[in-house]
Structure formats: structure tokens, C-alpha cells
C-alpha positions in Angstrom: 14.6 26.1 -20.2 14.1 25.3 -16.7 13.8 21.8 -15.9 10.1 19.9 -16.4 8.6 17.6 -14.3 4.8 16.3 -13.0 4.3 19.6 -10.9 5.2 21.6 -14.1 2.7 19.2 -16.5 0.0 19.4 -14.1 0.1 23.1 -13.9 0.4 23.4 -17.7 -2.8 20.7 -17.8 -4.7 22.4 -15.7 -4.3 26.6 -15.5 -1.7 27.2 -18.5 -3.5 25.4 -21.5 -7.0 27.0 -20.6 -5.2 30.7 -19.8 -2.9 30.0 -23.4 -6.3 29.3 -25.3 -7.9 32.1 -23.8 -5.2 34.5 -25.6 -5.3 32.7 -28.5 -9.3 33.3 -29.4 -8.5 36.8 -27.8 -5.6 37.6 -29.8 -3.4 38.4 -27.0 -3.5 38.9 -23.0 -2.6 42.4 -21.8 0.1 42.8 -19.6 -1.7 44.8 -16.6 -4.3 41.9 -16.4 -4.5 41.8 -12.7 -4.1 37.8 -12.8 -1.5 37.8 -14.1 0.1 40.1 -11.9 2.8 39.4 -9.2 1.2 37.3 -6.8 -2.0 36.8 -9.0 -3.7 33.4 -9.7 -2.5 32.9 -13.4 0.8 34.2 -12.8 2.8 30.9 -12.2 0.9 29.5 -15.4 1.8 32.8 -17.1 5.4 32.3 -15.9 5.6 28.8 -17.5 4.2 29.6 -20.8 6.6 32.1 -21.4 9.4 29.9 -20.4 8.0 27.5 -22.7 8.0 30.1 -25.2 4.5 29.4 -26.1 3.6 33.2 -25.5 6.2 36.3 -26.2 5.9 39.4 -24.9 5.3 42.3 -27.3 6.6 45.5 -25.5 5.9 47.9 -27.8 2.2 47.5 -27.3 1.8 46.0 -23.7 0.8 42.3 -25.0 1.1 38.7 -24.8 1.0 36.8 -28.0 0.5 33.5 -28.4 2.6 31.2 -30.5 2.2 28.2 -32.9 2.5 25.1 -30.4 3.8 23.0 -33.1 7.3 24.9 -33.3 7.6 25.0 -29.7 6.6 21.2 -28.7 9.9 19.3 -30.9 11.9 21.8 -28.0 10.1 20.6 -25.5 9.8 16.9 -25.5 12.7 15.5 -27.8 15.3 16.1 -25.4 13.0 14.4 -22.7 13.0 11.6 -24.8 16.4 11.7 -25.4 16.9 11.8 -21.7 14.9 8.6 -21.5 16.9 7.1 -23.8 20.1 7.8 -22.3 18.5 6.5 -18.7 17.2 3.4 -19.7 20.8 2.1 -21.5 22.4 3.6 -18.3 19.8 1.1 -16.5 20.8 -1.8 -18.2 24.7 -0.8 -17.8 24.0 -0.7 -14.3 22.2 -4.0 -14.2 24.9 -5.9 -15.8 27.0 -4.5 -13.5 25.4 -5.5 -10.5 24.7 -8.9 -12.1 29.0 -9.1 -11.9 28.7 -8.3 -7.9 26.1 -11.2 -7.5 28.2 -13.7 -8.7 31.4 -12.4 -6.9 29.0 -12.7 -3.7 27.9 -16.0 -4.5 31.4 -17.1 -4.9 32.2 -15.9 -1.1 32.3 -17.8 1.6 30.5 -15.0 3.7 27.4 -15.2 1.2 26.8 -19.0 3.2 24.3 -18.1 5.4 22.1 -20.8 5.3 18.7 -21.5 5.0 17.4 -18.9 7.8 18.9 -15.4 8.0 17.7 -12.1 10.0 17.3 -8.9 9.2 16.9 -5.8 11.1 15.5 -1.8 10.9 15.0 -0.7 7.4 17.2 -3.5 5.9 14.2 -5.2 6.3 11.7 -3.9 3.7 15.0 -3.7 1.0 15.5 -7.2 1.3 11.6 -8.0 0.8 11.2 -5.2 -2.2 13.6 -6.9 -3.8 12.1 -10.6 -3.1 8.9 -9.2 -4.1 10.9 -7.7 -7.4 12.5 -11.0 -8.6 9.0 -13.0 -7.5 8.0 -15.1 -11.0 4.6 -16.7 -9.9 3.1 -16.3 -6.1 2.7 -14.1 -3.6 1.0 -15.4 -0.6 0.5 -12.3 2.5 -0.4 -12.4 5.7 -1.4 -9.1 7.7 -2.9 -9.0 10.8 -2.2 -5.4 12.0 -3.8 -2.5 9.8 -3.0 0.8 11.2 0.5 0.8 8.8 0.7 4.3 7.2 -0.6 5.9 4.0 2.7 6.2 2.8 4.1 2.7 3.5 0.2 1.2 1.6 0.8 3.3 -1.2 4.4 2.3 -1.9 3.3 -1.3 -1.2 0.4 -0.5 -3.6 3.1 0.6 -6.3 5.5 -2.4 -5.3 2.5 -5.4 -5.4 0.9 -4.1 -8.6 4.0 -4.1 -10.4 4.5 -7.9 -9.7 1.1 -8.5 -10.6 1.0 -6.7 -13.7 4.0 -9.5 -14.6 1.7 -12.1 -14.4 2.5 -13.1 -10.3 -0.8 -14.2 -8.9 -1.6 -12.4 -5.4 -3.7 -13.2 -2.2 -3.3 -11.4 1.2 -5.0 -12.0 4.2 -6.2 -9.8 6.7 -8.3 -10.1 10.1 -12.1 -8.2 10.0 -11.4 -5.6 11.6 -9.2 -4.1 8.4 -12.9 -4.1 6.7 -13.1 -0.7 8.7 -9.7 1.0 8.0 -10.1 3.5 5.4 -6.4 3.1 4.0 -6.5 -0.7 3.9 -9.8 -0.4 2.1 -8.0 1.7 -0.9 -4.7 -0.2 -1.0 -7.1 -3.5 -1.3 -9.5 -1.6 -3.8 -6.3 -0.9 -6.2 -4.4 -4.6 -6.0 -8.0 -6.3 -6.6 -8.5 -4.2 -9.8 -5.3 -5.4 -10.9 -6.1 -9.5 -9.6 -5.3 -9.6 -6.6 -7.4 -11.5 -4.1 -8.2 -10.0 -0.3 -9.9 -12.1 2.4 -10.6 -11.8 6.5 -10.6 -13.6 9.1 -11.4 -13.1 12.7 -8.3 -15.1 14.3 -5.1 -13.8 15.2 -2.6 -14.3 12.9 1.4 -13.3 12.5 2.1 -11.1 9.3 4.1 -13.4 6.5 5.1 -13.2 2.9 6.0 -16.2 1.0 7.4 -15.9 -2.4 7.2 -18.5 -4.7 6.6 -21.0 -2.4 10.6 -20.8 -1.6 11.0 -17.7 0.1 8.9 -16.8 3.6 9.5 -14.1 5.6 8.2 -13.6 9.2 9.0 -11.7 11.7 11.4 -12.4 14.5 11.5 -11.9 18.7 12.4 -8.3 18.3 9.0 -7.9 16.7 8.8 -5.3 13.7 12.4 -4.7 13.7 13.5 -8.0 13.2 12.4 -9.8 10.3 13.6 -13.9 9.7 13.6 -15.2 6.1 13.4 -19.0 5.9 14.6 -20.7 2.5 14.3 -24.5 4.0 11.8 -26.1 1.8 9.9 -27.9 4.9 9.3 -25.0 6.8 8.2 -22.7 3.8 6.1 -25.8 2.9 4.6 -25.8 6.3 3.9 -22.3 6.6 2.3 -22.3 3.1 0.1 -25.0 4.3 -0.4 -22.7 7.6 -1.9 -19.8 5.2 -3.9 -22.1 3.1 -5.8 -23.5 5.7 -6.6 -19.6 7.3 -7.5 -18.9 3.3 -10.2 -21.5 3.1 -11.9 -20.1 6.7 -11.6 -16.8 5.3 -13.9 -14.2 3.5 -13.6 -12.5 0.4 -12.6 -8.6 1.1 -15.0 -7.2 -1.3 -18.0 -9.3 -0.3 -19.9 -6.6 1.5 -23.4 -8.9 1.5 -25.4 -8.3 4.7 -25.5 -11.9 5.6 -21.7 -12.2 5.1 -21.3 -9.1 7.1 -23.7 -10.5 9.9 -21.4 -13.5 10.0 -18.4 -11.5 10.3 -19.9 -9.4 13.4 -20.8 -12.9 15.0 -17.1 -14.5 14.6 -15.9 -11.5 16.4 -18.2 -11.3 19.0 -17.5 -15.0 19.5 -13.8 -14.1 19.6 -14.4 -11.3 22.0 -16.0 -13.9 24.6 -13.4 -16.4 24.0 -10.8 -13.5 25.1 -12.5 -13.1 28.3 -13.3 -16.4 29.4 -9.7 -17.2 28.6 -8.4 -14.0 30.7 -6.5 -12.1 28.5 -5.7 -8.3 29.3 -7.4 -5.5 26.4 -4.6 -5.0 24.7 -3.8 -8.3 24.6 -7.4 -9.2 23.2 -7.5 -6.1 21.2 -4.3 -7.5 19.4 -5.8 -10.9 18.7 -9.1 -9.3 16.8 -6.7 -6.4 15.3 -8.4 -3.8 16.9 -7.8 -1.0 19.4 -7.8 -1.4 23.0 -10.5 1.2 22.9 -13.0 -0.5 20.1 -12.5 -3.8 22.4 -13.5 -2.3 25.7 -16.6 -1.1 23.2 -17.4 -4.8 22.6 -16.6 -6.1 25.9 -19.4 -2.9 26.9 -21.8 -4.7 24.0 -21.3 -7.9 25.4 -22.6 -6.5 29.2 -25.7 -4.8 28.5 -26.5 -8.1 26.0 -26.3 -10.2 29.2 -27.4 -7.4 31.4 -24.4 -7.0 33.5 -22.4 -4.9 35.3 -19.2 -6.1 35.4 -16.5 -8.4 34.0 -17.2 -10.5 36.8 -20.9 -10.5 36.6 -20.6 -11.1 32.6 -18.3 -13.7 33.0 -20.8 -15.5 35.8 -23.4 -15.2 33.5 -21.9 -16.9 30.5 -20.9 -19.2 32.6 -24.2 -20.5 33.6 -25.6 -19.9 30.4 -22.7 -22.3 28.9 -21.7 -19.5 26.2 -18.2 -20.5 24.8 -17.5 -18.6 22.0 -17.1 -22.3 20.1 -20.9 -22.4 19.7 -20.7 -22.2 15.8 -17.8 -24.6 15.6 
């Protein structure tokens, strides 16, 4: 029997059972039935239940008959459960082993690194799966860029629910502007349902993960291909502190109120002005609100026909004399 998989159940779910039950009440499926035919839509499911021996062919008179599911299933699914057995002691072989190699590392003078080490390329998500696989109780996460893949959200989806679902308690900031990425929007939508808590915030912030409140992990002067993780308790302390004071100013993710939502469309038009007026380029000021340089030259285009003017000049003249800041609310 050819190996089974997801692919294989979800054909059997979906086309097999309902084409197996149709021979069944029929007594049998003829072989020249055209959809079942080389290249016909029931011929892959046709394929499978034969291979599953769940229907025979009878040659002598040009048939498919089904057969009694309960003498065919034992075949099926006891030696996947013997697999699973087999896998899961292998696991914990495998663990103990690697639990020897930790304490040989520990042991070695080159495991001294200190209290800050870098990382760089794709050693960097390894080493924070596995922080975020050992972490017992927090997870605090900053994120101010959205426009990270589907693939990378959905493993992080996979990787964040699993430590939740342990009993770690979650929150994650992002800026506003992730409020209208579709894929954020989903990857927060399945960590809430599990606990986790989502707000915004308008400001510019750096992305950061602190585990436990012993491990935080930022990135370093090469950008995203250079992460720095900081075990000294008085700077983890002080960038936890950093995070809780963005928390309180934030606003809950799934809050979609309409006076929330105005608020949120005033703090970044307030950020917006305070971009220009302090003379920062687009993408500059586009990376501070998390947005592109495009949507910000959109704002910038609001922000001229509010004050009726022409150009950056003219708007900035304008505000001037008008004695808009952007700090108004504060």
C-alpha cells in the first residue's frame, strides 16, 4: 500500500467516500463509467479506493464492488499508529540525547559568551524558535513593519499558538497601519482566539521579543540580518519597561469602534504633520507610521487640499501660521 498522507485523506474525505457510497447503494460502479476513466474527474479517487482495497474489480462482469470498510480500516490505520508510536519514543531518544550535548556545551569554555550575543541570516529565527519553544510564562512582541510574508505569519501563527496553548500569556504590538494588512489581520485573528492580546500604536517603534522577562531580542546595525539577544537583567528590565509604557498608549487590535477608529486616523494624521514639520524624506516618514512611501505621499496629498495648498512649502507655511504641531492632543 502506497504511502498515506493529508493529500491522500483529503481526497478520500472529499471525492472517494461520496463516489465509494455511491457504489455501495448502487451495488457496484461499471468500469466504462466515463469518470472514472483515464483522465476523468473520479479517477484519482477511484485509484485510491482500490489501493485501499475498499473496492475490487470484478472482471468477469466489468464491475467495481464495494467492500466491507470494517476489514479494510485495522490495515489501514494500525500500522499508522504503530508508526506513531515508534516516532514519538524515537523523539524522546533524541531529546535525551541532545539534552547530553547541552551540558557538554555548557561545560565549554566557548559556550561563555556573555550576556549579549549576535546572530546573523537564518540563524536568526532558529535561535528565537527555540526561545519561543522553551518560553514558560511571557511573551512580550514588538512589530512595527507588516508587509512579512504569508508564509513566515503562518509558521509564526503555528510557533506563538503552541506556546500559548501551554499556558505562556502573549501580547504584541503593532503600529496602525497593520489594521489594514490583510495577512496581519488573520495571523492576529488566530493568536487572539487562542489569548493572545494585539494592540497599535501610531509611533515608530523597533521590532523586539522578550521572553520571560530574561531573554530580549532586537535587532542589530545590519538591520534584519542581524539580530542581538541581551540576557543582562537591567537592560531586558529596561526594555520591558520600554514596551509597557507603548502598551498602555496603545489600542486594542480588535476594537473596530468608530470612535476608536476616528482616533486612530487623528494620531496618524498628527504623526504625518509632525514628519513634515520635522523634515523627514517619505520613506523616511513612511517608515515611522509603517506605511508605504506611496500611502504617505496620499496623506501628505490629504493634508494639502485640508489646508488648501499647493505645495510642501505652501502647507508647511500654512501650519505654520496656523500654529498646527501635530502635539495638539498631547
Amino acid at each position: 500500500m502506497a504511502e498515506l498522507g493529508p493529500e491522500e485523506r483529503a481526497l478520500f474525505e472529499t471525492v472517494a467516500t461520496p463516489l465509494y457510497e455511491e457504489t455501495a447503494l448502487s451495488g457496484g460502479l461499471k468500469e466504462d463509467d466515463p469518470r472514472i476513466a483515464e483522465g476523468g474527474p473520479l479517477r484519482d479517487a477511484l485509484d485510491l479506493l482500490v489501493s485501499l482495497n475498499l473496492l475490487v474489480h470484478d472482471q468477469d462482469n466489468a464491475i467495481y464492488l464495494p467492500v466491507d470498510p470494517s476489514t479494510v480500516q485495522s490495515h489501514v490505520v494500525a500500522p499508522m499508529s504503530q508508526r506513531g508510536a515508534e516516532l514519538l519514543g524515537e523523539s524522546s531518544e533524541w531529546a535525551r540525547a541532545f539534552a547530553g550535548l547541552s551540558q557538554a556545551w555548557r561545560r565549554s569554555p566557548t559556550a561563555v559568551r556573555g550576556p549579549i550575543t549576535e546572530f546573523h541570516g537564518r540563524a536568526i529565527q532558529t535561535f528565537i524558535n527555540g526561545a519561543v519553544a522553551e518560553a514558560e510564562e511571557e511573551l512580550l512582541t514588538a512589530q512595527p513593519q507588516t508587509g512579512r510574508e504569508r508564509a513566515s505569519l503562518k509558521a509564526a501563527a503555528a510557533r506563538d499558538r503552541s506556546a500559548i496553548d501551554r499556558g505562556v500569556k502573549m501580547r504584541t504590538l503593532y503600529q496602525h497601519s497593520a489594521r489594514r494588512h490583510g495577512l496581519t489581520r488573520e495571523y492576529v485573528s488566530e493568536v487572539s482566539a487562542h489569548g493572545a492580546e494585539v494592540r497599535t500604536l501610531d509611533e515608530f517603534f523597533n521590532r523586539m521579543i522578550v521572553i520571560d522577562r530574561r531573554l530580549a531580542v532586537i535587532p542589530g546595525p545590519g538591520g534584519t540580518t542581524e539580530a542581538i539577544a541581551i540576557q543582562e537583567p537591567a537592560l531586558v528590565a529596561y526594555l520591558v519597561d520600554v514596551f509597557e509604557r507603548a502598551w498602555e498608549r496603545a489600542r486594542p487590535f480588535t476594537n473596530t469602534e468608530r470612535s476608536m477608529m476616528n482616533d486612530i486616523a487623528r494620531e496618524q494624521r498628527a504623526m504625518t504633520i509632525r514628519m513634515l514639520i520635522e523634515g523627514h524624506s517619505d520613506p523616511v516618514s513612511a517608515k515611522r507610521l509603517g506605511v508605504s512611501a506611496r500611502t504617505f505621499a496620499g496623506y501628505v496629498a490629504d493634508l494639502k487640499s485640508e489646508y488648501d495648498a499647493e505645495t510642501r512649502f505652501q502647507l508647511g507655511y500654512t501650519m505654520g501660521q496656523m500654529g498646527v504641531s501635530g502635539r495638539e492632543d498631547e
